[in-house]
C-alpha positions as MATLAB code, in Angstrom:
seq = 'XXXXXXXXXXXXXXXXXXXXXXXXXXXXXXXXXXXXXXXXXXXXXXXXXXXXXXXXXXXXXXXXXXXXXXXXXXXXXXXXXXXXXXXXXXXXXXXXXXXXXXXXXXXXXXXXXXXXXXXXXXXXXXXXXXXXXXXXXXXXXXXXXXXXXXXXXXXXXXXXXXXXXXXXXXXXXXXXXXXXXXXXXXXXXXXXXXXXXXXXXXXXXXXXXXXXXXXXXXXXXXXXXXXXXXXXXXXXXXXXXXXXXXXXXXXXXXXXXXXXXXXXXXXXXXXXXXXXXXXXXXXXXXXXXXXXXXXXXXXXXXXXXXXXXXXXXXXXXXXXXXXXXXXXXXXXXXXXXXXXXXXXXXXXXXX';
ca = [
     -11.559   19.949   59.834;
      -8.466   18.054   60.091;
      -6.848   15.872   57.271;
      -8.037   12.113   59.081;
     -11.665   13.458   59.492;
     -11.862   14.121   56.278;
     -10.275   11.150   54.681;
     -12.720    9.373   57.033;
     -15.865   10.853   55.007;
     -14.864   10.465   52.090;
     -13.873    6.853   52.295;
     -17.147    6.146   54.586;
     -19.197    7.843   51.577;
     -17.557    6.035   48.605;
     -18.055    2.656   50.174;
     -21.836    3.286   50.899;
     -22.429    4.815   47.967;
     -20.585    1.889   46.075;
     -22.586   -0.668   47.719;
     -25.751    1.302   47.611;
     -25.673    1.641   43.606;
     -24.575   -2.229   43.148;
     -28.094   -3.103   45.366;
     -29.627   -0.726   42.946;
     -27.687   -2.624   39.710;
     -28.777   -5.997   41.263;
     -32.687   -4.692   41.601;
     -32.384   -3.696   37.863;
     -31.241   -7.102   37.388;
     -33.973   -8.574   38.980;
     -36.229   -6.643   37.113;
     -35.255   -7.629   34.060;
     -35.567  -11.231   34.931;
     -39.068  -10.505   35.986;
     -39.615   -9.083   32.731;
     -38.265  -12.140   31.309;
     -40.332  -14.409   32.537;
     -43.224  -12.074   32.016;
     -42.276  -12.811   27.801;
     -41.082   -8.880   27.383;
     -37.524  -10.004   26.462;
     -36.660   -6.936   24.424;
     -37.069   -4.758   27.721;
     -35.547   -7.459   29.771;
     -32.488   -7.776   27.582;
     -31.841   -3.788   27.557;
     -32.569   -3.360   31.857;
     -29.919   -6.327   31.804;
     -27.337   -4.420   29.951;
     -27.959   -0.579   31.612;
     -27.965   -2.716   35.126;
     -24.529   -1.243   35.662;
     -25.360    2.152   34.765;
     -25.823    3.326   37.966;
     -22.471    2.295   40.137;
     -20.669    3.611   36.700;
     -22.526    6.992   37.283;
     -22.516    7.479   40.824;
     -18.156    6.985   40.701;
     -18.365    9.827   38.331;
     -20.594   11.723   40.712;
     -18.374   10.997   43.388;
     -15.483   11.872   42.075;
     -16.873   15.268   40.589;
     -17.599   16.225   44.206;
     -14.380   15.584   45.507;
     -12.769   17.208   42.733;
     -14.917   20.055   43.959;
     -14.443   20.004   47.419;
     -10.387   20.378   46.842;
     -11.329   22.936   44.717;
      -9.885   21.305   41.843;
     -11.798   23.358   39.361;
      -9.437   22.714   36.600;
      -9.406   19.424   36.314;
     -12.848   18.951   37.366;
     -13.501   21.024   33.831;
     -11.846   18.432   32.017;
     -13.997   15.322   33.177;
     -16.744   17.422   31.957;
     -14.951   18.305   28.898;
     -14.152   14.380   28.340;
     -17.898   13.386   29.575;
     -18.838   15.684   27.554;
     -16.459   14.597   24.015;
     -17.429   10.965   24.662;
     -20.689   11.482   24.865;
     -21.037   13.198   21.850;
     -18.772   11.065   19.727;
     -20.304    8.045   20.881;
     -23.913    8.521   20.765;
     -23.681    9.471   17.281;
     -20.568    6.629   16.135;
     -22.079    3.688   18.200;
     -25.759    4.413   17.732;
     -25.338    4.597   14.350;
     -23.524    1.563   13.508;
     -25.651   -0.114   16.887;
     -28.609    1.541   17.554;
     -29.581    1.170   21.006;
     -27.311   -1.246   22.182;
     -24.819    1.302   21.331;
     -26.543    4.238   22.613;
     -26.050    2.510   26.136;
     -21.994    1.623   25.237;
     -21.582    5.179   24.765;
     -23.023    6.101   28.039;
     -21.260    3.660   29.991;
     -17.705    5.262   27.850;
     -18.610    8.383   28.473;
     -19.222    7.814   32.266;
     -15.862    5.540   32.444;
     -13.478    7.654   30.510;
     -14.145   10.511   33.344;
     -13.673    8.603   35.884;
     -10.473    7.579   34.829;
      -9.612   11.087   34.298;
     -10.637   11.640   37.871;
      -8.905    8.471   38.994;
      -5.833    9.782   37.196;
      -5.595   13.299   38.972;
      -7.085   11.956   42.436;
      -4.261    9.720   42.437;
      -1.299   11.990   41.640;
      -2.562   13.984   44.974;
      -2.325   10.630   47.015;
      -6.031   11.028   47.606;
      -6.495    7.230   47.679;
      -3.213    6.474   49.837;
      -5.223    8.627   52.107;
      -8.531    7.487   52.367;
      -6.621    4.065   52.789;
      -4.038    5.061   55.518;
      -4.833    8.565   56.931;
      -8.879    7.745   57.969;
     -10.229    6.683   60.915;
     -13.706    4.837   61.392;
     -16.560    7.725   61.910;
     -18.689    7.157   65.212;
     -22.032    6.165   64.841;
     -23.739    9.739   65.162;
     -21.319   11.184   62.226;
     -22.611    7.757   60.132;
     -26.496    8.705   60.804;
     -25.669   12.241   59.909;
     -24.195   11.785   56.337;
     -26.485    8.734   55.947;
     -29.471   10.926   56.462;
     -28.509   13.561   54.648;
     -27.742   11.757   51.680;
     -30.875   10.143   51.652;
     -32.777   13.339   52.222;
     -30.759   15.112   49.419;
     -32.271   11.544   46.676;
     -35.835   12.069   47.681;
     -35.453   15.499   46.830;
     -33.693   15.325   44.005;
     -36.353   12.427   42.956;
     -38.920   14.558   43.077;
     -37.469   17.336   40.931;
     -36.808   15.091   38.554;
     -40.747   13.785   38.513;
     -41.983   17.197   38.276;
     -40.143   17.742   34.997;
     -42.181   14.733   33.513;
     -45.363   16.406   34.915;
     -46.318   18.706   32.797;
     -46.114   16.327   29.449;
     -47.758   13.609   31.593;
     -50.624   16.252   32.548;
     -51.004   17.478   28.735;
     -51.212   13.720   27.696;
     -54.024   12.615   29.769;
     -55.726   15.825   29.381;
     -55.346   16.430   25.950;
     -54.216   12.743   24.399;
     -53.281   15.123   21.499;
     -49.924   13.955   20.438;
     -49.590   16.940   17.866;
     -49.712   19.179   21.160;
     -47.568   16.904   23.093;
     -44.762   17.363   19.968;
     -45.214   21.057   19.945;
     -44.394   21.443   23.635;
     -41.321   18.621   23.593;
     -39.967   20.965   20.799;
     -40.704   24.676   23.036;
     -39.485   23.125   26.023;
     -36.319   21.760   24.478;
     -33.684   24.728   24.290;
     -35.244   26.968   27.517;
     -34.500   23.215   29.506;
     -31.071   22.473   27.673;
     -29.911   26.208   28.792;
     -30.145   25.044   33.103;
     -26.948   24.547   32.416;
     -25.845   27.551   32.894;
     -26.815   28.396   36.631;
     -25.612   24.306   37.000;
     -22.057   25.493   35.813;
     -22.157   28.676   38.197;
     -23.435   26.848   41.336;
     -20.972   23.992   40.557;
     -18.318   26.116   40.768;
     -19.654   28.662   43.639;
     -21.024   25.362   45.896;
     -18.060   24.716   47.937;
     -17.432   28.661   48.542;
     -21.145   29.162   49.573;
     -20.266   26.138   52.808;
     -17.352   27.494   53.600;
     -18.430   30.645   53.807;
     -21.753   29.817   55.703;
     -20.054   27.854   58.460;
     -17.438   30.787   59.149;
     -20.302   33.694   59.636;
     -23.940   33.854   58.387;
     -23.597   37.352   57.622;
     -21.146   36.499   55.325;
     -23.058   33.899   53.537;
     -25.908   36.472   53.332;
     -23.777   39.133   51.518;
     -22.102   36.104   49.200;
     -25.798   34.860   48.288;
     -26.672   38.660   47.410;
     -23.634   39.006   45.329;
     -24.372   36.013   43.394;
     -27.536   37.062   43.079;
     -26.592   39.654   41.002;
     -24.492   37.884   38.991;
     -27.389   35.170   37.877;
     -29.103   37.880   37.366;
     -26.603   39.433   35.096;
     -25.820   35.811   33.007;
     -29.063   34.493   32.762;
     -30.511   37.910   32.278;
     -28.520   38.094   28.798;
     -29.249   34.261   28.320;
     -33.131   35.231   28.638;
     -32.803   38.403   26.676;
     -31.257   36.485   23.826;
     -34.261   33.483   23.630;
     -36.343   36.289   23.768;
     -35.410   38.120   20.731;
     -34.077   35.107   18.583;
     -36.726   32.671   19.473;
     -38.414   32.853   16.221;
     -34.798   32.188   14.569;
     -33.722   29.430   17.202;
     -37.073   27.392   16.809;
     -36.540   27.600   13.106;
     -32.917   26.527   12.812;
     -33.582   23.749   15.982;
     -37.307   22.355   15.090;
     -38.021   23.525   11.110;
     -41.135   26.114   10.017;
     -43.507   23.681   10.803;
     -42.792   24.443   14.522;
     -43.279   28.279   14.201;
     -46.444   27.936   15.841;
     -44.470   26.970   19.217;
     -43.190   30.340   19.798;
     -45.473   31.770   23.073;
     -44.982   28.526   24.733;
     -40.712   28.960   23.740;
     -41.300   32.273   25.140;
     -43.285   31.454   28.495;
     -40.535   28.913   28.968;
     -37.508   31.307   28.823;
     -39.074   33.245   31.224;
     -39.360   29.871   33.601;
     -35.995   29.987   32.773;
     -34.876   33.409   34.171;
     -36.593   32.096   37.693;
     -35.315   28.641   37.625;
     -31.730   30.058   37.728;
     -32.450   32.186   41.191;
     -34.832   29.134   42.619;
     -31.495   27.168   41.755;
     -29.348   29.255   43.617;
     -31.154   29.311   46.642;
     -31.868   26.006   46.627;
     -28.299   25.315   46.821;
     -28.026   27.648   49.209;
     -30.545   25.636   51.647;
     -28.813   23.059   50.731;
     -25.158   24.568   51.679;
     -26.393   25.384   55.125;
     -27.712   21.671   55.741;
     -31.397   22.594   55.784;
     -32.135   19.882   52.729;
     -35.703   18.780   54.753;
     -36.373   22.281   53.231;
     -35.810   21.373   50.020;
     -37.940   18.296   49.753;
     -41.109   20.186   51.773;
     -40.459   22.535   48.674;
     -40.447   19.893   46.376;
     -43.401   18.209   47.537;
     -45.283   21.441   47.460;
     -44.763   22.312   44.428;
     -45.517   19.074   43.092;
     -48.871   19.199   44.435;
     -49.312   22.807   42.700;
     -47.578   21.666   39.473;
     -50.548   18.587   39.107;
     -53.543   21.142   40.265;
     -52.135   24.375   38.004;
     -51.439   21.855   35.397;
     -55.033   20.565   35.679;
     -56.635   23.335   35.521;
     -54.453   25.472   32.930;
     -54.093   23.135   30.762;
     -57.887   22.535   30.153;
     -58.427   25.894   29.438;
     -55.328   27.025   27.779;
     -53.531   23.809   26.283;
     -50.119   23.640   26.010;
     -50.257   26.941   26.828;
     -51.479   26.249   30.237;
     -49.071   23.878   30.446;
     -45.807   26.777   30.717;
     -47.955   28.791   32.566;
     -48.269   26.672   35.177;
     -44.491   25.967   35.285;
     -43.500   29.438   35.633;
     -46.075   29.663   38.300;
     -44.442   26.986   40.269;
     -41.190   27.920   39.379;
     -42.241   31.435   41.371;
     -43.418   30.066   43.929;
     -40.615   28.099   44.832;
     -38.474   30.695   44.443;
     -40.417   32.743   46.664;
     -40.636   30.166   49.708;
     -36.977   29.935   49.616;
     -36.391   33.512   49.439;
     -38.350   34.229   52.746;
     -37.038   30.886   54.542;
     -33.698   32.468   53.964;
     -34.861   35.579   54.732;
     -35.760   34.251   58.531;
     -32.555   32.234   58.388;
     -30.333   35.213   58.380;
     -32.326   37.410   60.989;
     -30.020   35.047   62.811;
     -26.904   36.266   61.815;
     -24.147   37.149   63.249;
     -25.012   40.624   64.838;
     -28.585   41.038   63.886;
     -31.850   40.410   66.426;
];
């Protein structure tokens, strides 16, 4: 792809994604003035100040991506790195001396100072000079394309994030226990903080898994395996140590009085293990431009999640409630292993 085309993108895709998340900071705004008038000021006067959250968030986004595209894997470990610093220093400065108000500061800082990073580095490579005087306008079809895909790629990623507030939502209208409700917050806590991990590795393997796809399927195939074996390998260990220091983790995390937590801690670490593969091939799916895929998959295991949930949980409890996460978790990961699995009996060379 030459230079112009993709200048073109990129500047097509930061100014519809700029105006897209300032409609989305205006409907906040409206929101809030609904809830105004409605006499809920508290809520209305914190919607009005996180109203800009979301333009703030998707530069950082953006600019993570290109960083990533240009294979900028240094510096795109530093905007973590300074996302990361920011956020920790100011959740617990401003939210201490301001409470919520400046719980919300510190997000927009930590947001901000990474995209000035970005900003920074992007413009030392002349990346904006580009995008301003080496693009072209796309055609109409290339427009539809992205447009489509982008969309396709937020319903998706909508629904993954609803089905991670599932499986409290299920327990509370169940079991409208909030003693059980705490206990599985608390299991559910490290095993969820620790999908980092196969993030950081498909983060940095992302842009080598498209390349390598649209050059030769049979390569992609053999890169997917060997990754594979490698999330395997890392989130093997990471399993294998929540497994044997779970007892010691819960207590040093969550206090004695969560000790009882422990099976759940432990159904949810295996969830983990199969999260990390159903997150690679995801992405895979994804890096081959198959994302309808993704959100069939999402949808059906939504509808699982809510039944398994349903059912498990009145039996089992909270119990239930891991069970049927790992159970959706698998089957996930199975559907995309076989979809692949058809996918590449159209590789190069095979029949």
């Amino acid at each position: 792809m030459s230079d112009v085309r993709k200048n073109s993108i990129h500047k097509f895709s930061l100014s519809v994604g700029s105006l897209s998340n300032i409609a989305v900071s205006a409907v906040i705004l409206i929101l809030s003035l609904i809830k105004r008038a409605a006499g809920d000021h508290e809520t209305a006067f914190y919607l009005s100040l996180m109203a800009g959250l979301p333009f703030v968030v998707y530069l950082y986004n953006y600019f993570q991506v290109i960083l990533r595209v240009r294979l900028e894997n240094r510096a795109f470990s530093y905007a973590n790195i300074v996302y990361t610093a920011a956020s920790l220093v100011g959740n617990i400065v401003l939210t201490a001396f301001f409470g919520i108000i400046g719980l919300i500061a510190a997000i927009y800082l930590a947001n901000i100072a990474a995209v000035l990073l970005c900003v920074v580095v992007l413009k030392k490579e002349d990346f904006f000079s580009g995008i301003r005087n080496n693009s072209l306008p796309l055609e109409r079809a290339d427009k539809r394309e992205i447009t489509g895909y982008a969309l396709m790629c937020a319903v998706t990623n909508f629904t993954s994030t609803m089905l991670v507030l599932l499986d409290v939502t299920c327990l509370d209208m169940v079991l409208a226990d909030s003693t059980i409700l705490a206990d599985y917050k608390v299991a559910s806590t490290i095993p969820a903080a620790c999908n980092f991990i196969p993030g950081c590795l498909i983060t940095f393997f992302y842009p080598r898994l498209v390349v390598t796809f649209s050059v030769s399927k049979k390569d992609g195939k053999r890169l997917v395996g060997q990754l594979t074996k490698m999330y395997l390998l890392v989130n093997g260990a990471v399993f294998i140590c929540l497994c044997v220091f779970s007892k010691l983790i819960i207590f040093i995390f969550a206090g004695e009085k969560y000790m009882n937590v422990t099976p759940i801690f432990l159904i949810l670490s295996v969830n983990y293990l199969i999260y990390s593969i159903r997150s690679l091939l995801g992405n895979v799916i994804a890096a081959i431009k198959k994302v309808r895929i993704n959100l069939i998959f999402s949808v059906v295991s939504g509808v699982a999640n809510i039944i398994l949930n349903i059912v498990l949980i009145t039996r089992f409890g909270s119990s239930g409630a891991a069970a049927a996460t790992v159970l959706v978790t698998m089957l996930v990961c199975a559907l995309s292993y076989f979809y692949l699995r058809r996918y590449y009996k159209t590789a190069d060379g095979e029949s």
